[in-house]
Structure formats: C-alpha cells, structure tokens
N, C-alpha and C positions, 0 to 999 in steps of 0.2 A: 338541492337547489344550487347547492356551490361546487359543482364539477370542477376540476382541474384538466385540463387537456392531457398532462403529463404530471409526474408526482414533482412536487413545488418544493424548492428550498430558494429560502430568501434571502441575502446577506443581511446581518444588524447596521442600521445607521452610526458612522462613522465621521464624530464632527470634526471640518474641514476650516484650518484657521487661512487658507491663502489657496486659490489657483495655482499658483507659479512652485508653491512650495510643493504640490502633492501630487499634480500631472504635468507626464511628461510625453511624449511619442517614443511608445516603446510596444514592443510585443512581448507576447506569448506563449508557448506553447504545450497543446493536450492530445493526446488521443495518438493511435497508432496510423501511421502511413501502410495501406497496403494498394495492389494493383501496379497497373504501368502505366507510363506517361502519353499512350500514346492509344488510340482509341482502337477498340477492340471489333473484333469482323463482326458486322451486324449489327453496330454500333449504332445506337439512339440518335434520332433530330430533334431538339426541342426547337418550338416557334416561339419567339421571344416578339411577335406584334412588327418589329420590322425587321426581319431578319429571322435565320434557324441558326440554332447551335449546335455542333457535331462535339458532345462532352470529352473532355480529355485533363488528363490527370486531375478532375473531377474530389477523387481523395485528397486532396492539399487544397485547404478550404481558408482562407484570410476572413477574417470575422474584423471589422471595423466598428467600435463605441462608441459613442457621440459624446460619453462625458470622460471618466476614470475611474478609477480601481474606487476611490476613497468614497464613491458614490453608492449608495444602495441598492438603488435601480441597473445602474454598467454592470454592479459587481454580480449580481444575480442573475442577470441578461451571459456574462462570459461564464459563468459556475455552468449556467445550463446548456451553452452550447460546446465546454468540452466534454459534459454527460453524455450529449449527442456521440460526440464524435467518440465516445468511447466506448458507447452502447452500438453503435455502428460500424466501427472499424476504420473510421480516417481519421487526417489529424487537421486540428486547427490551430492558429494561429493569432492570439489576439490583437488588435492593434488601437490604442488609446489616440481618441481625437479632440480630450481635452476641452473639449467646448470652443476648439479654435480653428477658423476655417480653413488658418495657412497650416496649421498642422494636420488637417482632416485632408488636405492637397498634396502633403508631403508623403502622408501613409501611402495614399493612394499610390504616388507613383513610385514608391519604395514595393509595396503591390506589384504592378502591371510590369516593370523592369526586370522585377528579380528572376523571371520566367519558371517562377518555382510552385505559382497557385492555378489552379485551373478551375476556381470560383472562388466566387467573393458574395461574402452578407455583412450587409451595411447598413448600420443606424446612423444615417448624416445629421453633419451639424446644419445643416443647411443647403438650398435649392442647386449650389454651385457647379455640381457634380453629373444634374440631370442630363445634359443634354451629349458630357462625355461620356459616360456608362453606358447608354442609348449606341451611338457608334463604337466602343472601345469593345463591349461585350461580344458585338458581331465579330469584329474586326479578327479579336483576338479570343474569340470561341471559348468565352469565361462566360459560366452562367452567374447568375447576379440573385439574390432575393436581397429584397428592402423588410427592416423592421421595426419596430417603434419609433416610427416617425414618419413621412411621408417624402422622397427622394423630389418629388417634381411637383407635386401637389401644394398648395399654400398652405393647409389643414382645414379650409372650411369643407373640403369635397365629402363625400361619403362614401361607400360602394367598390364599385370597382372603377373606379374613379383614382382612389389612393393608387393604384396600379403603373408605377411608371416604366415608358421605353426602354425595352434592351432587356429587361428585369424579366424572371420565371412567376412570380407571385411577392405581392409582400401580406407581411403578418403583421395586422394589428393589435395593437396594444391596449384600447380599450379607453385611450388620452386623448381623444379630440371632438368633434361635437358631441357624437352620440354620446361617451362615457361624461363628458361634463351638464350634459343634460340631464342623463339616469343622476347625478349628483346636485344640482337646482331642483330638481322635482320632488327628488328623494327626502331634501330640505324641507320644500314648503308641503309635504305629505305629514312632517313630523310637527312643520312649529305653524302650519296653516296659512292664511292668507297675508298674515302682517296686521300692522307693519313693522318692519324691519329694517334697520339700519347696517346695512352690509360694507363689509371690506373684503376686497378684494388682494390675495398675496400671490402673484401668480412667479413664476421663472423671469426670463432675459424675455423684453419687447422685442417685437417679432418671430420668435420662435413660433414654431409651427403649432404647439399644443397652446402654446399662449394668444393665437390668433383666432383656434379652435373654440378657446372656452370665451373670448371677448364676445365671438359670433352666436355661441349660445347664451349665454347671458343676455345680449340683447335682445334673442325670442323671447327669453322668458320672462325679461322684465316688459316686455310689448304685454303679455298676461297677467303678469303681476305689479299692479301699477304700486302697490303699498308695500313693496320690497323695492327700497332705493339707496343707491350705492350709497355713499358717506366718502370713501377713499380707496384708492386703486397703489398698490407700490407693482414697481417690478425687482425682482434679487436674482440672485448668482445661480439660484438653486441648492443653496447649502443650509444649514442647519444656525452658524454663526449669525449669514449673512439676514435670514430671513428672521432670526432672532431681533437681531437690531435695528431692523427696519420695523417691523412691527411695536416695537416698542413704543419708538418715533410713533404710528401710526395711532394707535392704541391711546397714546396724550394725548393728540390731537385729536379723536373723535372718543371722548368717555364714557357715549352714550350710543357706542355700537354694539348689536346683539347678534350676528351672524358674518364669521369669516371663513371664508373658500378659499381653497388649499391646490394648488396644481402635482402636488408631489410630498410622498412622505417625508424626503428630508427637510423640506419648507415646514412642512406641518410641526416637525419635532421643534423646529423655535418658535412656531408662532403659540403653540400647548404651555411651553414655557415660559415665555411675554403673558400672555395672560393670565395664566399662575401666577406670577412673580407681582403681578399688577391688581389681584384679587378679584378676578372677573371673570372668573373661570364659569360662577352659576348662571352668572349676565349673557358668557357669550357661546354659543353653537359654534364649533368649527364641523366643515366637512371639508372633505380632500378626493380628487383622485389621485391616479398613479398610485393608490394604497395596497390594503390588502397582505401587507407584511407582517411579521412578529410582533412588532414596535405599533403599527396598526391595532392589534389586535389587543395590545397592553394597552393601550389609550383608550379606546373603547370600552375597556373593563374597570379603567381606573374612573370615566366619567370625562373627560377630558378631549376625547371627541365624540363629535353626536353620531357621523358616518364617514364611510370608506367605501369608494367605488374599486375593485381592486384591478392590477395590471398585468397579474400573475410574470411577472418579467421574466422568473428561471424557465418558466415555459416558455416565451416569448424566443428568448434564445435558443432554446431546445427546438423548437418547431422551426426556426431560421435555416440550423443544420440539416434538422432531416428534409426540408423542403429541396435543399439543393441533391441530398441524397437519391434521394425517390425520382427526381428530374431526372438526373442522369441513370437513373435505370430505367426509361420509358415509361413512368410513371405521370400523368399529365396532372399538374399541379392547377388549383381553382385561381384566379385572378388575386382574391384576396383571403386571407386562414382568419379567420377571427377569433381570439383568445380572448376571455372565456369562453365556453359556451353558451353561460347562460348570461348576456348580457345586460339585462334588466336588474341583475342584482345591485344591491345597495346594502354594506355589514352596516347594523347599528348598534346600538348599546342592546337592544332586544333580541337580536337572532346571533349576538356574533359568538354565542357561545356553541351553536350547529356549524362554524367555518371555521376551517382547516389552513390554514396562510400553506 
C-alpha cells in the first residue's frame, strides 16, 4: 500500500529558535558535472506550453528551497535531489529561499546571471516569480521543473492545472487539496460523524498549501455539519513557533478534541502543547506534509492519530530526474504525483506495514 516512488530518507526535525538566526541565501553543492555547455548535434526540443527549449549545459542544475536547511521538509527535499544528481551524473546546486520573497528573488537572479545553470527546479516561496520563469526559461533555454508547491497556481487547482508556463512538469507533493482532504476524511473515518471541536494549526496565511487545506476544510465541513472549528492560528512553520501558539490556543478552547497539522514540524509542537497540557487522550491530531521518522514515532507512541505522508526526499529526487529525462528527449507528464498511492493515510493501526 505504501510504495515510495524512489527509496526515501528523511531528515529528523530540527527545533528552529529564530528565522533570521538559521537561514540564510546561500548554496550548495552535489553531484558530479559531466557533458558540454553547448548542445549537442541532434539535440532535443522540449515544448514548454509557450515556447521550445533547445537543452544546454542541462548538467548544471540550481535546485531552489522555499524554506532552509534547519527545516525537515527543505532538508529532505535537497538530500534527495543531490541522490539524483549523483545517481545520475550532474551536479546540483542548492539554493535556500528562507521563506523570504526578496531572498527567493535574489537566488533567482544570482541563478540566471551567473551563466553557469542550464536548469532550474524550484520550490517557490510564493506566485512572484510566475510570470518571469514563463519568459526567462524561453528566453534563456533553461528548462524549469516546479515542486512542492505550485509556481502560478493559488493551491486550490488540482490536475494539470498545478502545471505552470515555461515549466517541463511539476511534481507534487501530496500538500494541497487532495492530500488535505485524504486527511479530514481519514479523521472522520477514525472518530466518525461528531461532534467535534476542531483546531486548526496550519503554516504562514496565504501560502499556497495553507490556502489548499482552508478550501478543503470548507468542503468537508459543508458534509460534516457536527465537526466545527473552535480556533484557527497560523505559525512560522517550525516546531518552537507552533509550540507556542498552540499553547495559547489549547487555554483558550479546553474542550477541543481534533487538531490538524499542515506539516510535521508544526505537528512535533503541537504533540508536545498537548502533552504538556494532559490532553493528549482528549485530543486526535492529524497532519500532512508527514510521513517521516518523527511521524512514525508519534503514531506508535499514541500521540498522533494519522499522517498523510509527502515522501519530500523523493519529491526532490523526482525534481532532478524530471529535468534529466527532459533533456534527453524524454517527454515528461504535465504533472509526477508522489506518492503513488495517494489515498493512503498512516495511523496508529497500519503504520507498523510503512516504511518513512
């Protein structure tokens, strides 16, 4: 039931006391450079929707993070795409965008100036970037794949929808309606109709997965009239932050029994707020963006109920070979969806058959 697209290593969550102290815009780099910078007789056209790319130096690949190293998600996202690149024979380049848009702008054109990458795969922090990628990739014959996040898309889309201009394919991650839906369902499959006093602990308002799961939520409470919020925070996405929010959140509704998780490092404070507050039998957490080590220890400890997973070192891994395969005439689908078996939900009862 629980396939892995590629074999899965996760980073452990790493608690994060400050943004400013722990990312920075800085790179990385993995894997070996082979080939030449200059495209080869017989050379491939990929159609990128407006526009063809004629690939070159294709091998020198700038991988862009939407968060940093100290994150669980980034950290396992870059682990698997210099796997890629080393299971493959090019080299990548990481590039940390911090969760900040003017730094996610500064990579970029520290990128497209340096005349050293001949693709780019980018998890944005945000929509800002759509509409340059879309011209710059023709322009400057960079092929582009999007991943765990959606480049142009708001997050409510679905399909090949997520698919933005200029871009070869992007690869889903399993964090926007559909995976926060297999996660409400998965819920009221385990604790039934209600009712139920929910809190909601999602990331930064506005982000694109946090837009995703607002727009499921609302289908499902259209269905489920006796499942009704109580309180909604939004956090940084770290472990600190969503520690102490929850806290806060947790006094002020004492009499909550189901909180949703957008991300495991959110999950590991809210497991802990609740412990610490003796409400661990009271209350059900579920999460996506799971499916990690620290996932999997929660689940056995009792301490979460489910886990939608996001398999992210594959996420990464599939980012690289996506631009690989491209540039060897290889015609890539609109959208890769990771997992394969998307319907899955670990709980305390089956997560002893899943492999993080």
């Amino acid at each position: 039931m629980f396939n892995s697209f590629k074999r899965t290593r996760v980073v452990p969550v790493v608690l994060v006391l400050g943004l400013a102290a722990v990312l920075s815009a800085c790179s990385e780099s993995s894997g070996s450079t082979t080939g030449s910078s200059t495209p080869a007789a017989g050379a491939v056209s990929v159609d990128v929707g407006n526009g063809t790319i004629t690939p070159k130096n294709a091998n020198n690949i700038a991988v862009m993070i939407q968060a940093g190293p100290t994150y669980s998600d980034s950290a396992a996202k870059a682990e698997g795409a210099k796997a890629a690149a080393k299971d493959l024979g090019v080299n990548v380049d990481i590039f940390w965008s911090a969760l900040d848009p003017g730094t996610e702008v500064s990579n970029y054109n520290t990128i497209m100036t340096s005349g050293k990458y001949g693709a780019l795969a980018v998890q944005p922090v945000s929509p800002q970037l759509c509409k340059t990628i879309a011209a710059d990739s023709v322009k400057a014959q960079m092929l582009v794949t999007v991943f765990g996040g959606p480049l142009c898309a708001t997050g409510t889309e679905t399909g090949d929808a997520l698919k933005a201009p200029g871009t070869i394919t992007y690869v889903d991650q399993n964090n926007l309606t559909e995976g926060a839906t297999i996660m409400y369902n998965g819920a009221a499959d385990l604790l039934g109709t209600g009712p139920e006093k929910v809190l909601l602990v999602f990331g930064n308002q506005g982000h694109t997965t946090v837009v995703a799961h607002e727009k499921a939520w609302d289908e499902f409470a259209a269905t489920h009239p006796n499942w009704t919020v109580a309180g909604k925070i939004y956090t940084d996405w770290t472990t600190p932050g969503a520690y102490s929010a929850t806290q806060n959140l947790l006094q002020a509704n004492p009499d909550a029994t189901v909180i949703f998780s957008t991300y495991i490092d959110i999950t590991a404070g809210v497991v802990k707020a609740v412990a610490e507050q003796n409400m661990t039998k009271q209350v059900s957490v579920f999460e996506t963006s799971g499916g990690t080590d620290l996932s999997v220890q929660l689940l056995k400890a009792g301490t979460l109920a489910g886990s939608v997973p996001s398999r992210s070192y594959d996420v990464g891994y599939a980012a690289v070979k996506s631009i690989v395969e491209a540039s060897q005439g290889k015609t890539q689908p609109p959208v890769i969806f990771l997992p394969a078996d998307k319907s899955a939900i670990i709980t305390q009862a089956n997560v002893g058959s899943y492999v993080p």
